[in-house]
C-alpha positions in Angstrom: 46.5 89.6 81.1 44.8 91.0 84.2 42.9 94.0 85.3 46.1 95.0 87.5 48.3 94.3 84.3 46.1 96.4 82.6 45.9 99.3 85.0 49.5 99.7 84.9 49.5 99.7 81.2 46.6 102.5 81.6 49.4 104.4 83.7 52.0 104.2 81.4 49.5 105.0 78.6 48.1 108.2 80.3 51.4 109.3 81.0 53.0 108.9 77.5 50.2 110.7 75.1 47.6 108.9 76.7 46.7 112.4 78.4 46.8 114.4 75.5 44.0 116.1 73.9 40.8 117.9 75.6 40.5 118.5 79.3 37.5 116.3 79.4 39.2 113.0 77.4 41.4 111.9 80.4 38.5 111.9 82.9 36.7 109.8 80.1 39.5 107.7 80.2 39.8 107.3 83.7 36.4 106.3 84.5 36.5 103.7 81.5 39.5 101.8 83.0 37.9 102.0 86.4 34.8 100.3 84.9 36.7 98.0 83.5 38.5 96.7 86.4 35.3 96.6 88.2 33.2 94.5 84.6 35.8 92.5 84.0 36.4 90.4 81.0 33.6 88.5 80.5 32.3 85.5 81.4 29.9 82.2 79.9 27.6 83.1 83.4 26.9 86.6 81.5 23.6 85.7 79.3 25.3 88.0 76.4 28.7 85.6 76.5 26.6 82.1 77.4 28.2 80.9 74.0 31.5 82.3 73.4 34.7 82.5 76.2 36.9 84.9 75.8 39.7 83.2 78.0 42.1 83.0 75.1 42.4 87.0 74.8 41.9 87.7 78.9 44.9 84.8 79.7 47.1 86.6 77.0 48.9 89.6 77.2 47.8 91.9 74.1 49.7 95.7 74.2 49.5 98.6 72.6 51.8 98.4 69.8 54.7 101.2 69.7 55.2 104.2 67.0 58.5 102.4 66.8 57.0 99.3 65.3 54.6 101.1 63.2 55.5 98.6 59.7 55.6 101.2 56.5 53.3 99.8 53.2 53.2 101.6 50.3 50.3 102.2 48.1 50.9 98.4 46.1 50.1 96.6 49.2 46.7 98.0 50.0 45.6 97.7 46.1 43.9 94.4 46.1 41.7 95.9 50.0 40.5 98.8 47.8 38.0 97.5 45.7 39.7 99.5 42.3 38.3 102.4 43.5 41.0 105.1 43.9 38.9 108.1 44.4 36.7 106.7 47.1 37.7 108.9 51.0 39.8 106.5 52.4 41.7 106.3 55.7 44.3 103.2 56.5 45.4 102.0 60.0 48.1 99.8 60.3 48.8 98.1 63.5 46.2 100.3 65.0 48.2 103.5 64.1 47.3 106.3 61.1 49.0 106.7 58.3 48.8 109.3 55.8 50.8 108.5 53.7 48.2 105.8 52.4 45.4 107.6 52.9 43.5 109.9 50.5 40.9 112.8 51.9 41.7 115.4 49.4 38.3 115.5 47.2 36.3 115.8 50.0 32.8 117.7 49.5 31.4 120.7 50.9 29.8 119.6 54.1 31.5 117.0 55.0 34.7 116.3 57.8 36.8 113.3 57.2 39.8 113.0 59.8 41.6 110.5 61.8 41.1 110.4 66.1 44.1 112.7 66.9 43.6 115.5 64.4 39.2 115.9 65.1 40.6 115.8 69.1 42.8 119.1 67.9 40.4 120.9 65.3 36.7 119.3 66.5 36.6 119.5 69.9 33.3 120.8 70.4 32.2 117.7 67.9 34.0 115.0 69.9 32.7 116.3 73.3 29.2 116.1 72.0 29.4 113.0 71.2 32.1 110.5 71.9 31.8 107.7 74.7 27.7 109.3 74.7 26.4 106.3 72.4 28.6 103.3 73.1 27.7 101.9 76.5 31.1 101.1 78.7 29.0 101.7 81.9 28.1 98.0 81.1 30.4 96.6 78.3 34.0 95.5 79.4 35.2 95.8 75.7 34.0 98.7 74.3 35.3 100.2 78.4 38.8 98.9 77.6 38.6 100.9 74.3 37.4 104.0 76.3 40.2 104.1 78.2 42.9 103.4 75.5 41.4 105.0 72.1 44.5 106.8 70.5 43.5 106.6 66.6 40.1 105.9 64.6 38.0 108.1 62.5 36.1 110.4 62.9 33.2 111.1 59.9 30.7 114.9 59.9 28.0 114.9 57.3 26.4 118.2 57.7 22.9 118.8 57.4 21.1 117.7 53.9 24.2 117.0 52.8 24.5 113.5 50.7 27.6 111.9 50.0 27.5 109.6 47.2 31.4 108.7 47.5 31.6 105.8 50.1 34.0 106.4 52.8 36.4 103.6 53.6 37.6 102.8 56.9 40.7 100.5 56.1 42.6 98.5 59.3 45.5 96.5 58.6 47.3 94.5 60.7 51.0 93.9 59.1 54.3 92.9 60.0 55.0 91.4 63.3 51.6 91.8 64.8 51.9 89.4 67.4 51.0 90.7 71.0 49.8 94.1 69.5 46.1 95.6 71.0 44.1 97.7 68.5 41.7 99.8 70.3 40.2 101.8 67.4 37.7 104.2 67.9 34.8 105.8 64.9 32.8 108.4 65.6 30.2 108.9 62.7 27.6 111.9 62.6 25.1 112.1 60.3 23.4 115.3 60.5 19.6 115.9 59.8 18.7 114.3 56.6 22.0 113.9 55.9 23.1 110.6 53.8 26.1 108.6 53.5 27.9 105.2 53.3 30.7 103.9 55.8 32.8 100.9 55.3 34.8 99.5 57.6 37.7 96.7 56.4 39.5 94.4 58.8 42.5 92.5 57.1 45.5 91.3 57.8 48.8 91.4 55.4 52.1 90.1 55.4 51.1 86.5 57.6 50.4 88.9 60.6 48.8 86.6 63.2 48.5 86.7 67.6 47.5 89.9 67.8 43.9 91.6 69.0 41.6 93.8 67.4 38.7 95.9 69.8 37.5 98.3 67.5 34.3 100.3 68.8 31.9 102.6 66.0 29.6 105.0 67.8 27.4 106.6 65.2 24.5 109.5 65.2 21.7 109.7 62.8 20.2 113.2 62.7 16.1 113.4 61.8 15.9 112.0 58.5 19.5 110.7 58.1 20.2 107.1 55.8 23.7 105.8 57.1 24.6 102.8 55.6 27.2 101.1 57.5 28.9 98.0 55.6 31.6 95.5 58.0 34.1 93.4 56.7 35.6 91.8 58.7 39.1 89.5 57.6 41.4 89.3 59.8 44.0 86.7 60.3 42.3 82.9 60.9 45.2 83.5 64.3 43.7 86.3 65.5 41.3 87.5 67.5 38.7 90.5 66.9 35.8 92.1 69.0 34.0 94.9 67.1 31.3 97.1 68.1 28.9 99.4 66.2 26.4 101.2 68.5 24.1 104.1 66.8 21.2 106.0 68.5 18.7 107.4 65.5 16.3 110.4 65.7 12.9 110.8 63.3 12.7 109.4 60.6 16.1 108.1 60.2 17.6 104.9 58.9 20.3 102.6 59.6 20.9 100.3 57.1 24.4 97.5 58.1 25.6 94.7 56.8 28.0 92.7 58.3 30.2 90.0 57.0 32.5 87.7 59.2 35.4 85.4 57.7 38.1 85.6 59.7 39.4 85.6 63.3 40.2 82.4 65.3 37.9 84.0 67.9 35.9 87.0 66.8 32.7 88.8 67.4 30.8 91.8 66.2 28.0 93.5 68.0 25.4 95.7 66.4 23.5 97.4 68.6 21.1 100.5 67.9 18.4 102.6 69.5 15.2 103.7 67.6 14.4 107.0 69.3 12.5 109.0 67.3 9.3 108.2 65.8 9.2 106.6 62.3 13.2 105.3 62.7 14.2 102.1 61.2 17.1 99.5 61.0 17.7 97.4 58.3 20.5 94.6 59.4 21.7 92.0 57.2 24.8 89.5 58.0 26.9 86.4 56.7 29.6 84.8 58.6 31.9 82.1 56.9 33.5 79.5 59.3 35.9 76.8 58.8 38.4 74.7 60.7 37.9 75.5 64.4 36.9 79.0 64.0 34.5 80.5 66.5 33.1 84.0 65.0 29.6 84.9 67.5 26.9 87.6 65.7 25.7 89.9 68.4 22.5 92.6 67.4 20.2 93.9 69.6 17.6 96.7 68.5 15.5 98.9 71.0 12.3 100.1 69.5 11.7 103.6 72.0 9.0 105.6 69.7 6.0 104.7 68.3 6.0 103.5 64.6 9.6 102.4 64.3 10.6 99.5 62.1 13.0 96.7 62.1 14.2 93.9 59.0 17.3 91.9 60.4 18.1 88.8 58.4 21.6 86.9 58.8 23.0 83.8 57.7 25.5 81.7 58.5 27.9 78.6 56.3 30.3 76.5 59.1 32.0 73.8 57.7 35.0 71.8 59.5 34.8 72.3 63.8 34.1 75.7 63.7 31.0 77.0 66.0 29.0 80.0 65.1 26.7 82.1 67.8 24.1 84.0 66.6 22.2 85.9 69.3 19.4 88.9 68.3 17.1 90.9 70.2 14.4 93.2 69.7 13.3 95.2 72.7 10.3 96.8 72.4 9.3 99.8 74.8 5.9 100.5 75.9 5.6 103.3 74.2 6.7 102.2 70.9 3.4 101.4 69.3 2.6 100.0 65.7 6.1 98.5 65.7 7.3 96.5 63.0 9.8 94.4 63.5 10.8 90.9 61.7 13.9 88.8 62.2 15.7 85.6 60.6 18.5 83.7 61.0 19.1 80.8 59.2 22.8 78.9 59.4 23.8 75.9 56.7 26.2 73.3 58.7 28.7 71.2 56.2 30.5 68.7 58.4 29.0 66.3 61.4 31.5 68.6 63.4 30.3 72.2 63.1 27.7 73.9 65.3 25.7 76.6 65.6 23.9 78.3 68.6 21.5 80.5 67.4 19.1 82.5 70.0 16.6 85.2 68.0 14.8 87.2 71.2 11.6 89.2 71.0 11.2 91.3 74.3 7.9 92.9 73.8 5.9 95.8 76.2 4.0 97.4 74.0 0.5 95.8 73.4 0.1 97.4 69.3 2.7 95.3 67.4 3.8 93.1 64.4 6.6 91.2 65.1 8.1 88.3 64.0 11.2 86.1 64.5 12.7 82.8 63.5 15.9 80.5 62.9 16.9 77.7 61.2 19.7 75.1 61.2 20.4 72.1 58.8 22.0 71.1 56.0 21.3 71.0 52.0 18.8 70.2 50.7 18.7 66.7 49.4 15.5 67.0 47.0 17.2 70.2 45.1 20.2 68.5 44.9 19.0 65.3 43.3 17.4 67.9 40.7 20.3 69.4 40.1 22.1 65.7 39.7 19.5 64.5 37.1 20.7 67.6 35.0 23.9 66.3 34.7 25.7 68.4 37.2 28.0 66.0 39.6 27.1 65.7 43.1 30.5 68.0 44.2 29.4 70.4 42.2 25.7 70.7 42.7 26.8 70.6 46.9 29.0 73.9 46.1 26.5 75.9 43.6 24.0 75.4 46.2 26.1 76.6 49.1 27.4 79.5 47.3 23.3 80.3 46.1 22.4 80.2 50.3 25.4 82.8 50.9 24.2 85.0 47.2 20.4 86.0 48.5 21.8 87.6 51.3 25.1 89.7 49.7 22.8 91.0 47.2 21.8 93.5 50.2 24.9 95.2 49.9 24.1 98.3 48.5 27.5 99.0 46.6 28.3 97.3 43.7 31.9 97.0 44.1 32.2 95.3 47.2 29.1 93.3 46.3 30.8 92.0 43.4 33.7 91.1 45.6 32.0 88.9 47.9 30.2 87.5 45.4 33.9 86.3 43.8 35.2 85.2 47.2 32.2 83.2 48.2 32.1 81.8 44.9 36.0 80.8 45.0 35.7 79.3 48.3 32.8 77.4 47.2 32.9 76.0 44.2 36.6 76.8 43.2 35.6 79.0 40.4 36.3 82.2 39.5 32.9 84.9 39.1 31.4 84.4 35.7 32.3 81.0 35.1 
């Protein structure tokens, strides 16, 4: 699909609810579309994209997907995406549209604003002008421009100040039914006010054998002085789909940022984490796995700017690729001149299990400040043959002592998921795809 294609589908769009909303959101629109004709999709020649080429979503022709074909679930279908947790805030997308129906906001505490895209544009105004298309760059990002310009539903979460939530909010988009040639182009908005604390999860999945279809879903988030947001992806879509996710948060004093990221599905996926250390004594805390089989190519974008003195960093990700499949791991940490007695540390380490997966893996330091610590580093290779004979000598067959000690590379870095039940659920899934087992046995 090309820019043109997608100019007249910006016309229609604009013209059919597109338009609606705060005198300042079409203007927003506009100028994202017209930055996004000029970007274009991009290309290998862009350093960001040297590993991954988007040509199968740019040659395609991926639409907004209709009210009309909006595909009704009712509560059963979603149980087994909701961790058992009925009384966690949860809103559901399905096919990139709301639905309330199977969605549940009603015990939210003092302080804090849950509400879909449409409904904060009609009662939080003042909230989404503050702040929306202000963090995520589409001055320079052909993506997260495209999602500019067509945004019609996403979340958007308030904590107010000093205000912790100790319910997690889930974030929960489906893609159902007859997905094929449907765009998503979801849009979060999530402020944390000053020492403010709260946990976001964000689920991608995909139900009913929904396949062909294209998922750009962009998170801006604000961290107040002395906010903690943990911020915890899933993403699961369809192995015949395709996904490009952005999370993009600017932090003040003091705060933290604290993601994890997790990457199974998709035949053609990528997530970017990006975030801005502005105030002095900010930190980040990243942590990803990505699961690839068969000829899957998922790519793990972070980049972290350090822009005040005594900021920190920890970023450790890791990656299992078995089959064809190619995984891209590409993470930088910028450091200002000004931001002295940085921290900052970074890993990436990547566990290949057939002759025919790769792995391009590119950890960046970019350092002009003269008063740091930083560190970086990456690995690639494949088991380890003295533990397995160890494990072999104790009577455990070579099969299974392979599996144990895949699943134990994929365990150290889930246990950084700071809520139990999805930890526990990765833990079973990564356990059932590597050994066959069920948790526990």
């Amino acid at each position: 699909m090309t820019q043109p294609v997608y100019m007249q589908e910006f016309r229609e769009f604009a013209a059919n609810g597109g338009g609606e909303g705060p005198s300042w959101l079409l203007p927003l629109r506009r100028s994202a579309i017209d930055r996004f004709a000029a970007l274009g999709f991009p290309t290998p020649k862009n350093e960001d994209w040297h590993f991954t080429s988007v040509s199968p979503i740019a040659e395609r022709e991926f639409r907004v997907a209709p009210a009309a074909r909006i595909v009704k679930l009712s509560p059963a279908d979603i149980a087994p995406l909701t961790f058992g947790r009925a009384d966690w805030i949860r809103l559901v997308f399905v096919n990139g549209r709301f639905s309330s129906t199977l969605s549940s906001m009603a015990q939210l505490p003092a302080g804090v604003r849950v509400l879909d895209l449409a409904t904060a544009a009609r009662d939080e105004p003042g909230l989404l002008e503050r702040h929306l298309g202000k963090i995520a760059d589409y001055q320079h990002t052909a993506f997260t421009a495209l999602n500019t310009a067509f945004m019609r539903d996403g979340a958007v979460i308030h904590i107010s100040p000093n205000v912790e939530l100790d319910t997690p909010v889930h974030l929960l988009f489906l893609s159902a039914g007859d997905a094929s040639g449907n765009a998503a182009h979801l849009r979060t908005l999530i402020v944390a006010e000053h020492h403010a604390r709260a946990t976001v999860i964000e689920s991608y999945a995909a139900l009913s054998g929904a396949a062909g279809y294209f998922t750009n879903a962009v998170t801006e988030a604000v961290l107040g002085d002395g906010a903690t947001l943990a911020h915890i992806k899933l993403q699961g879509e369809s192995e015949r789909a395709f996904h490009v996710g952005t999370l993009q948060a600017r932090q003040a004093r003091d705060s933290h940022l604290v993601s994890f990221s997790y990457a199974a599905g998709g035949e053609l996926a990528r997530t970017n984490i990006y975030t801005f250390l502005g105030g002095d004594g900010s930190g980040a805390t990243l942590h990803g796995l990505y699961l690839l089989d068969g000829t899957q190519h998922v790519d793990q974008q972070t980049r972290i700017e350090h822009a005040s003195p005594n900021t920190f960093s920890r970023e450790v990700y890791k990656g299992i690729l078995d089959g064809a499949s190619h995984g891209v791991f590409n993470g930088q940490v910028y450091v200002r001149p000004e931001a002295q007695k940085t921290d900052g540390k970074q890993e990436n380490n990547n566990l290949l299990l057939s002759p025919q997966a790769r792995v391009d893996t590119k950890p960046q330091l970019e350092i002009y400040a003269d008063d740091v610590k930083c560190t970086h580093g990456a690995t690639v290779g494949r088991l380890d043959e003295v533990a397995l004979f160890y494990m072999k000598s104790r009577g455990i067959g070579a099969d299974m002592a392979r599996k144990l000690l895949t699943y134990a590379f994929a365990a150290g870095v889930i246990e950084a998921v700071g809520v139990a039940e999805i930890r526990t659920e990765l833990q079973a899934l990564t356990l059932k795809r590597f050994t066959g087992a069920a948790a526990g046995l």
